[in-house]
Structures are given as structure tokens and as C-alpha cells.
C-alpha positions, 0 to 999 in steps of 0.5 A: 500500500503507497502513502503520501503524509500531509502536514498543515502546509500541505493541506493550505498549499492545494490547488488544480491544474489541467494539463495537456502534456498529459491528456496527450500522453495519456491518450496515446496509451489509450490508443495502445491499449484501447480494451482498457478505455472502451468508455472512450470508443467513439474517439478510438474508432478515429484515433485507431485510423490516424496511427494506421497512417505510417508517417504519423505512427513513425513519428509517435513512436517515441511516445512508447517509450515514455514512462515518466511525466512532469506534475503541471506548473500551471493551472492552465498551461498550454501544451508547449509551455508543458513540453518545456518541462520534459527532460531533453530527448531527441525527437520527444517534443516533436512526437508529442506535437504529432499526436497533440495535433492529430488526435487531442487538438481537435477534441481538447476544447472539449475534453478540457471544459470537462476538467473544467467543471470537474475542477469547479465542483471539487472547489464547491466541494472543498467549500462546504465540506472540507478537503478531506470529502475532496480527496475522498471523493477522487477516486474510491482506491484513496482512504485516509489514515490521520495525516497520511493518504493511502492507496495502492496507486501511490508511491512506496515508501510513503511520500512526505510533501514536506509543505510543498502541498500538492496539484490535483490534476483530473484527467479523461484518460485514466484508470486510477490515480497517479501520483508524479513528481519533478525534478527539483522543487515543486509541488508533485501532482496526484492525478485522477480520473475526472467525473462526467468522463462518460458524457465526453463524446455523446449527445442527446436527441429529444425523443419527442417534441415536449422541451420543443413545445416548452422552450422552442425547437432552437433552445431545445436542441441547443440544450441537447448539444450541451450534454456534453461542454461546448462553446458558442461557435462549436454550437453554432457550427452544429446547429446551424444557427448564428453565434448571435442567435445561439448567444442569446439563447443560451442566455435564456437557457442559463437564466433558467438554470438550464445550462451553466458556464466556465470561462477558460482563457477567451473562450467560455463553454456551456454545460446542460446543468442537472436539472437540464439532464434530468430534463433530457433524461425524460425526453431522449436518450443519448447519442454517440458522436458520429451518429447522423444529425438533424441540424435545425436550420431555424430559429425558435 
């Protein structure tokens, strides 16, 4: 059984970040081993057909013998501020990039919105009851022991933090935590898997026209697409609508407790709040992504 031991310093100096250095590495495991990540299938079936690509595949191949990553310094940091971070190896960087373009680029405002709301419920958490809720909430192989966190995911011998504190990092891409540390000072990192993972590449369709009937066909559907996070322009695209029209609609839709916002840098993705997938619930099921659409053309 791994620990890492807590002093009062520690439990003041915790704190979250998002890392893209690691979704991509952790990602491209995926890929190697997908039985283990089948809640992820919908992107697989793509990123599987990327690596067929020989040149992309030469060029990733690095990937495979990386065993050791940096904790994040930053709690938004951009993927070649990360890079920076890696110990120098020939063609490392370059690998990274490769598979950052092609298979975590074109998904990461997504993927990142999704650590984002995980981030602010643990925060809410951490508010009204406490760091020791957060940590045991992160993921059921964590326990406590007076000052000391237990789990079989963390290092042996037992850690001590020594008043650094600690990052913790939600991630898409894992089966159970990590613990990482860096060369020199800094805080190491615990990462975990995020909540809401499954609802990553899917989407719902109302079965019916009720929430049609009740919110127009525009915000109906645009209350669908936000079952899982999504900006104003990446709406409009799916829609059809304007980015004009969708703003305001998502502002009714956010008056009305229906969707809820996070702010990341310029960008601000939406996300169907409870009440609105208990809503979604009763009117359709899910939709993978890749499935057909039927994009409105309209306004409600």
C-alpha cells in the first residue's frame, strides 16, 4: 500500500491544474491499449485510423517509450509551455506535437471544459465540506489514515510533501490515480480520473417534441448539444444557427438554470446543468458522436 503524509502546509498549499502534456500522453496509451478505455470508443474508432497512417505512427513512436511525466506548473498551461518541462530527448517534443495535433487538438476544447467543471465542483466541494470529502471523493482506491493518504496507486515508501502541498490534476484518460513528481522543487501532482468522463463524446436527441413545445425547437436542441461542454461557435457550427442567435439563447437557457458556464482563457463553454439532464433524461436518450444529425436550420 503507497502513502503520501500531509502536514498543515500541505493541506493550505492545494490547488488544480489541467494539463495537456498529459491528456496527450495519456491518450496515446489509450490508443495502445484501447480494451482498457472502451468508455472512450467513439474517439478510438478515429484515433485507431490516424496511427494506421505510417508517417504519423513513425513519428509517435517515441511516445512508447515514455514512462515518466512532469506534475503541471500551471493551472492552465498550454501544451508547449508543458513540453518545456520534459527532460531533453531527441525527437520527444516533436512526437508529442504529432499526436497533440492529430488526435487531442481537435477534441481538447472539449475534453478540457470537462476538467473544467470537474475542477469547479471539487472547489464547491472543498467549500462546504472540507478537503478531506475532496480527496475522498477522487477516486474510491484513496482512504485516509490521520495525516497520511493511502492507496495502492501511490508511491512506496510513503511520500512526505514536506509543505510543498500538492496539484490535483483530473484527467479523461485514466484508470486510477497517479501520483508524479519533478525534478527539483515543486509541488508533485496526484492525478485522477475526472467525473462526467462518460458524457465526453455523446449527445442527446429529444425523443419527442415536449422541451420543443416548452422552450422552442432552437433552445431545445441547443440544450441537447450541451450534454456534453461546448462553446458558442462549436454550437453554432452544429446547429446551424448564428453565434448571435445561439448567444442569446443560451442566455435564456442559463437564466433558467438550464445550462451553466466556465470561462477558460477567451473562450467560455456551456454545460446542460442537472436539472437540464434530468430534463433530457425524460425526453431522449443519448447519442454517440458520429451518429447522423438533424441540424435545425431555424430559429425558435
Amino acid at each position: 500500500m503507497g502513502a503520501v503524509r500531509f502536514g498543515v502546509d500541505d493541506i493550505v498549499n492545494v490547488r488544480f491544474a489541467i494539463s495537456p502534456l498529459w491528456e496527450t500522453l495519456a491518450s496515446y496509451r489509450a490508443v495502445l491499449d484501447p480494451g482498457l478505455h472502451v468508455i472512450h470508443l467513439p474517439w478510438l474508432r478515429s484515433a485507431l485510423t490516424l496511427l494506421r497512417d505510417a508517417d504519423l505512427a513513425e513519428r509517435t513512436a517515441p511516445l512508447k517509450s515514455l514512462v515518466r511525466t512532469p506534475p503541471p506548473r500551471c493551472p492552465l498551461a498550454e501544451i508547449e509551455e508543458e513540453l518545456a518541462l520534459l527532460a531533453p530527448a531527441p525527437g520527444l517534443a516533436d512526437a508529442v506535437r504529432a499526436w497533440w495535433a492529430a488526435g487531442v487538438q481537435p477534441y481538447w476544447p472539449r475534453i478540457r471544459a470537462v476538467l473544467e467543471a470537474d475542477i469547479a465542483y471539487r472547489a464547491r466541494q472543498l467549500a462546504e465540506d472540507g478537503i478531506r470529502e475532496v480527496f475522498a471523493g477522487l477516486n474510491p482506491a484513496l482512504t485516509w489514515s490521520g495525516d497520511t493518504l493511502l492507496s495502492p496507486h501511490l508511491p512506496e515508501p510513503a511520500a512526505c510533501l514536506d509543505g510543498a502541498g500538492i496539484t490535483l490534476v483530473p484527467t479523461a484518460f485514466a484508470v486510477g490515480c497517479r501520483f508524479l513528481t519533478g525534478d527539483g522543487p515543486g509541488q508533485p501532482a496526484l492525478l485522477y480520473p475526472t467525473r462526467a468522463v462518460g458524457t465526453l463524446w455523446e449527445r442527446r436527441e429529444p425523443a419527442d417534441d415536449s422541451l420543443a413545445r416548452l422552450l422552442g425547437r432552437s433552445r431545445a436542441r441547443l440544450l441537447a448539444l450541451t450534454s456534453s461542454p461546448a462553446t458558442t461557435t462549436q454550437l453554432a457550427a452544429r446547429t446551424g444557427l448564428s453565434p448571435g442567435a445561439v448567444s442569446q439563447h443560451l442566455a435564456v437557457l442559463r437564466a433558467a438554470g438550464l445550462v451553466t458556464s466556465h470561462r477558460y482563457r477567451r473562450e467560455v463553454n456551456y454545460v446542460a446543468s442537472d436539472l437540464a439532464v434530468a430534463l433530457l433524461e425524460r425526453g431522449g436518450g443519448p447519442v454517440r458522436e458520429g451518429q447522423a444529425d438533424r441540424e435545425p436550420t431555424g430559429t425558435a
